[in-house]
N, C-alpha and C positions, 0 to 999 in steps of 0.2 A: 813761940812763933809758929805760925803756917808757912808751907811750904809748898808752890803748886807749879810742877815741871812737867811743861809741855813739850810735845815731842812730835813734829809735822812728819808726816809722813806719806808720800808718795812711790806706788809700786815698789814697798818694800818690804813682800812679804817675805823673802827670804832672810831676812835681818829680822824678826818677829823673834825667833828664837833665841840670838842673840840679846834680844832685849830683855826677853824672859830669864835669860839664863845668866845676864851678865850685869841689868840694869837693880833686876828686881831686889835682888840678894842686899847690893850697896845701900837702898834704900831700906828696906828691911832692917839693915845691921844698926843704920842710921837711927830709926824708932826706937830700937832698943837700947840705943844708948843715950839715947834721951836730949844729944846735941844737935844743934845748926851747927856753932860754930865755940870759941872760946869764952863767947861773951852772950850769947843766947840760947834757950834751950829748943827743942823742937817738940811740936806737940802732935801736928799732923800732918800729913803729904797727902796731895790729891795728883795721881797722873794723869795728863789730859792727852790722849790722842787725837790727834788731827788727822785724817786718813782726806790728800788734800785731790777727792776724785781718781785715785786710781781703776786704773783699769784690770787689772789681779786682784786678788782676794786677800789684800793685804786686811782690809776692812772686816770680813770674818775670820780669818787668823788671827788677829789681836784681841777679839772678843774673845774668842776660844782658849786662848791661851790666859787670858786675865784675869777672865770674867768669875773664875771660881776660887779665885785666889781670896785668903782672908787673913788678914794682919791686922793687929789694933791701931790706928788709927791711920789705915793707909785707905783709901777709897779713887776710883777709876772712874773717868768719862769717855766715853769714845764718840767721838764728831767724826762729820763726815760732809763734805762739798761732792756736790752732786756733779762739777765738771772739776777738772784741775783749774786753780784760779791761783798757783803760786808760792811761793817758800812764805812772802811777806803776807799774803793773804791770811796763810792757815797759823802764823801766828797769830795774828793780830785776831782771829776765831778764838784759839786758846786763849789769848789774853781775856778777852771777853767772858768765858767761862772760869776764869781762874778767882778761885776765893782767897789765896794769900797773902801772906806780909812778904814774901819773898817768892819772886816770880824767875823760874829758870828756864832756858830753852837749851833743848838736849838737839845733839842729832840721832836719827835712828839706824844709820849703820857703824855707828862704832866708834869711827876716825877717831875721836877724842876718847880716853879709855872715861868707861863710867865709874871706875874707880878713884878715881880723881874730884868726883867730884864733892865730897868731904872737905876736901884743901882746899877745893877753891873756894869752898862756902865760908871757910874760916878765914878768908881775905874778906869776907864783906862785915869788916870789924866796924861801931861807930863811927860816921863820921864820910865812911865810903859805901855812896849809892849805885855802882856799877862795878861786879869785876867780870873780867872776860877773859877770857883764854888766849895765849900769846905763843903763837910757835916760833913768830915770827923777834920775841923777845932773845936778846947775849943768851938766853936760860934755859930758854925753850930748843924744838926741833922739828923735822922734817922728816919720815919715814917709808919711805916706797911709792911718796904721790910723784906721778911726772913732773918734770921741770917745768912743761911749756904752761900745768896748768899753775900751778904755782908763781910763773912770772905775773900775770895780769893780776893775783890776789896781792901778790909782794909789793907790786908799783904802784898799786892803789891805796895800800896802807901806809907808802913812805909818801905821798901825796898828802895824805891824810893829815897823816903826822904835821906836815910842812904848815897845813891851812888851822891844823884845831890844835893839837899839841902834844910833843914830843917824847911825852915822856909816856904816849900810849902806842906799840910796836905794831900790833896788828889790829885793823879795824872791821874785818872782814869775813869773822867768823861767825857762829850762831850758836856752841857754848858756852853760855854766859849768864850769868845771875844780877836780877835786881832788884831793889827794893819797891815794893809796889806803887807806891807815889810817883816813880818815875812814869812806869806804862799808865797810871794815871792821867799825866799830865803833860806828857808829851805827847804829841799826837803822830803818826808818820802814814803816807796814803800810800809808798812803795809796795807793789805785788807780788814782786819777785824777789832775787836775791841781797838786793840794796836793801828790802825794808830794815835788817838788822844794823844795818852800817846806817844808814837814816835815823831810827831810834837815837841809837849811841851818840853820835854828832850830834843831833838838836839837842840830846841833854845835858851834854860838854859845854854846847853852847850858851844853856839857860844855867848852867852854873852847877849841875850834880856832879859831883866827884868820882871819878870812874881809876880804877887802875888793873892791870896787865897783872894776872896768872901764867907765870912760865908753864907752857905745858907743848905737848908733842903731837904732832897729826901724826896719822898713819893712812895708807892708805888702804880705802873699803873692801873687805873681802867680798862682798854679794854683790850685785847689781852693779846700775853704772850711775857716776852723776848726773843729776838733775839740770844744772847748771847749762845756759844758753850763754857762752863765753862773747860774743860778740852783741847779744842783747845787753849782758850784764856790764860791760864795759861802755859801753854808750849809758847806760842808768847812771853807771858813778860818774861820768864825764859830765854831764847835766846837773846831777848832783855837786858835782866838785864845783862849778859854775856860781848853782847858788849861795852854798858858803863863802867861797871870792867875794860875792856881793855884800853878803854881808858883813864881812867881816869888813872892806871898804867903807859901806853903809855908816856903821860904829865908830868905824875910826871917823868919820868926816862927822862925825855928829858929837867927837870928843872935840875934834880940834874948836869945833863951832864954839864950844862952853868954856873953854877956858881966853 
């Protein structure tokens, strides 16, 4: 299996190091041993940065830091948006450039340790095309982030829960692994921080099998969030709207058939 973890990033050149120092290694260890998960092996990792128009020099700190790095079969792209255009954007760029069977989106300050990310590769066992990170899961936790910003991610994923399905805790992260036919086939136009929670939904919706990694946020040592808290909550409000409809849609079009 290919492996190709994308990693958006906006003025975050103070987290560059961390990533060097904290992402590179797990990856590394990962090559060497030759696994994805219990049931796959791994053959190669491409990292793909997204540098999504910052205005610091997160963009040449990531090249400098990476560019001379050499491990068998890991290889580096570094993109770049010439304005900020978004969390959902500078995925949906990496998607674009990603060559694997397994596509991950990282974040680039930390919050979710990248050591973890091993385990949660080993939940995408046959059979399951989405897993995603759940702090929000009985298993998972919460770490030093504030409450207030934590309430609007929390009430949006037990919303979530309500419309798509219960048995997945958090919707609202960006931690998370899939198998390539998903970002294939799913399309999502969100540019901001919905685009991940959009993805995940339509695929629930068209039937791909997704499940909840207990895992723990913490909150960012560098920089500050990106997040426009009153934008982003109006995006899943509209959002939320259009799943309503559909899932009404479906139902009225079951009752019609029988």
């Amino acid at each position: 299996m290919k492996l190709s973890i994308i990693i958006p990033c906006y003025n975050e050149v103070e987290n560059v190091p961390k990533l060097h120092d904290e992402l590179l290694p797990v990856i590394q260890a990962m090559l060497t041993s030759g696994q994805m998960n219990t049931k796959e092996s791994l053959e190669s990792v491409e990292m793909i940065f997204v540098d999504d128009g910052s205005s610091d020099s997160t963009s040449a700190r990531l090249q400098k830091s990476f560019c001379d790095v050499t491990s068998p079969g890991l290889s580096f792209q570094f993109l770049k948006h010439e304005t900020n255009a978004g969390l959902g954007a500078a995925v949906r760029t990496g998607f674009s450039h990603a060559g694997g069977d397994i596509l991950m989106t990282v974040d680039s300050d930390g919050t979710y340790k990248f050591s973890e990310i091993p385990a949660l590769l080993n939940c995408l066992i046959p059979g399951v095309d989405i897993v995603t990170a759940s702090p929000y899961h009985p298993q998972g936790g919460v770490i030093g982030v504030p409450e207030y910003r934590l309430f609007f991610s929390k009430g949006s994923s037990m919303l979530y829960r309500i419309l798509v399905d219960r048995n997945i805790y958090t919707y609202t992260c960006l931690f998370r692994a899939y198998r390539a036919r998903v970002v294939r086939e799913i399309s999502f136009v969100s540019n901001d921080f919905l685009g991940g929670t959009e993805l995940l939904v339509k695929a629930m919706l068209k039937g791909f099998h997704a499940v909840d990694f207990p895992s723990v946020l913490y909150k960012r040592m560098y920089g500050v969030s990106k997040a426009r808290i009153a934008q982003t909550v109006r995006s899943h409000l509209k959002f939320m709207g259009w799943v309503l409809w559909q899932r009404l849609t479906f139902r009225a079009r079951a009752n019609e058939t029988v």
